[in-house]
N, C-alpha and C positions, 0 to 999 in steps of 0.2 A: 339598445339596451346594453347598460355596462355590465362586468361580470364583477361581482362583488371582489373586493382583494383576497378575503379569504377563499376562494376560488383560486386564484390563480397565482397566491403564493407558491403551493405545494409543485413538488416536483418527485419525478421517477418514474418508475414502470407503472402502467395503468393508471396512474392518477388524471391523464389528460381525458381518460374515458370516464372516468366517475365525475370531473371536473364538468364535464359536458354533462352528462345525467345529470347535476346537482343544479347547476345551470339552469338547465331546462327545468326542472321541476319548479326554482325560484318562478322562473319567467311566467310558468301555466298558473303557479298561485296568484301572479301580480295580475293576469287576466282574472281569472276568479272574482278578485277582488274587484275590477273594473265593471267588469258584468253586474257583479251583486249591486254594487253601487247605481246602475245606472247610468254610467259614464258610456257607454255606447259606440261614440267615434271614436272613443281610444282603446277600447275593447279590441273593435276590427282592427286598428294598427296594430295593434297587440298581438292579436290573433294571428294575424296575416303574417307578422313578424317570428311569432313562434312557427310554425306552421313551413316558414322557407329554411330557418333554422335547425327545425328538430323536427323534421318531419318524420321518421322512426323513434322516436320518442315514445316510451308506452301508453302519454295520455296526448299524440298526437290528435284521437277522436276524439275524445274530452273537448281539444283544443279546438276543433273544427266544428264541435257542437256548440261552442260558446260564440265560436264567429256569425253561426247561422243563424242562435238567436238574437243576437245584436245586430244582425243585417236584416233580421224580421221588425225587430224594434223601431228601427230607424224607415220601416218601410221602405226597403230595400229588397222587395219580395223574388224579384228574380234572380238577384246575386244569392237571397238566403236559399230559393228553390236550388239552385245546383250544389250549394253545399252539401242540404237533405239530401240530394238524391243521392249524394255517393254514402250519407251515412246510410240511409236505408238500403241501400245493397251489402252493408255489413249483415254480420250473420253474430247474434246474441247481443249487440250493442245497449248498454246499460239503458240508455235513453229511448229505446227502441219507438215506445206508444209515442213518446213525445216526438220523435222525427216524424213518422206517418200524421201527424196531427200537423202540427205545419207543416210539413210539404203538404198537405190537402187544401189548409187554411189558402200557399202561396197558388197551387193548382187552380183554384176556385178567383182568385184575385184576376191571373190570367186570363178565364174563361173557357179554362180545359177543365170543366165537368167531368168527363170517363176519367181522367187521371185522377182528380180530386178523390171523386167516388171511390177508387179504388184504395188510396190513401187512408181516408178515412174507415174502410173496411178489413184495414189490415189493422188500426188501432183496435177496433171493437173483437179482432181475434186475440188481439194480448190480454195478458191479467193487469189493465191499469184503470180499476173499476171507476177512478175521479175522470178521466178522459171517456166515459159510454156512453153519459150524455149529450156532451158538444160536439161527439162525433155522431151519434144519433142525426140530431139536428145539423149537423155538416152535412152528413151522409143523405138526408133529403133535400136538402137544399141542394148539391149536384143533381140530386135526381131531378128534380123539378128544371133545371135547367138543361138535364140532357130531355128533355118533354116526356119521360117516364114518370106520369103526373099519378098513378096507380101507387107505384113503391114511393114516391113521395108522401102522398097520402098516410101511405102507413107508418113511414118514419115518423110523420108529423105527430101524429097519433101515440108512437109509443112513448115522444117527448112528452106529452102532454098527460100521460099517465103515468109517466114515472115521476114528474115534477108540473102540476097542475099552475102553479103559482110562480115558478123558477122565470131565471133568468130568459130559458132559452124556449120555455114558453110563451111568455111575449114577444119571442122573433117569431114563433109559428103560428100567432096570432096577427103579425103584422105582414108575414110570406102570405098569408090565405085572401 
């Protein structure tokens, strides 16, 4: 990644430090931009590139949230699983529901149920009421594969009455 010339004209005290902020921020929009699009393999360069760059960067996590859902994209579930886990050991992280939701998604791909499970349980404690469903239905599907066929049961159950006709009703119609 080049740095624009306007960048790297200026000169004098502090500007090499704003020059690198200004930098980095171009560089996080130009992922943004890749992500939104759909471009995915250049995402991760992207990512990966910001990331060894400007790793103190204020939207370092930003940065590393767009790497992991572009390395989910691509089904790349264990590279995007270690990414989640260091965001979800952040503490207030904008994205929060949304990392416990994939890392569950990647948990569950693995065939680590307890990890999933718990993933998924820690979305249903945030306020991201579009993520209560599919973690509902996540959240039993772990169950049912740790053989806690009881609390599955019941998750199944509350998909099923909260969205009788939904999406994730006919997963719970095609898990029975």
């Amino acid at each position: 990644w080049a740095a624009p010339a306007s960048l790297t004209a200026a000169s004098g005290p502090g500007t090499e430090l704003a020059a690198a902020a200004d930098e980095g921020d171009e560089q996080y929009q130009y992922l943004v931009g890749l992500a939104e699009r759909g471009l995915h393999d250049r995402a991760v360069r992207e990512a990966e590139s910001f990331l060894r760059e400007h790793a103190r960067h204020p939207k370092a996590d930003l940065a590393r949230y767009r790497l992991a859902t572009s390395l989910f994209a691509l089904d790349r579930r264990t590279e995007a699983a270690e990414q989640l886990r260091r965001l979800a050991a952040l503490r207030e992280f904008e994205f929060e529901a949304e990392v416990h939701f994939r890392l569950g998604q990647c948990e569950l791909a693995a065939e680590r149920p307890a990890e999933a499970a718990a993933a998924f349980e820690r979305v249903l404690e945030r306020d991201a009421e579009y993520l209560r469903l599919p973690a509902r239905f996540f959240l039993a599907e772990a169950r049912f594969r740790q053989g806690r066929f009881g609390d599955a049961e019941q998750g199944y159950r509350a998909v099923l009455e909260a969205d009788a006709r939904g999406e994730y009703a006919r997963g719970v119609r095609r898990s029975r």
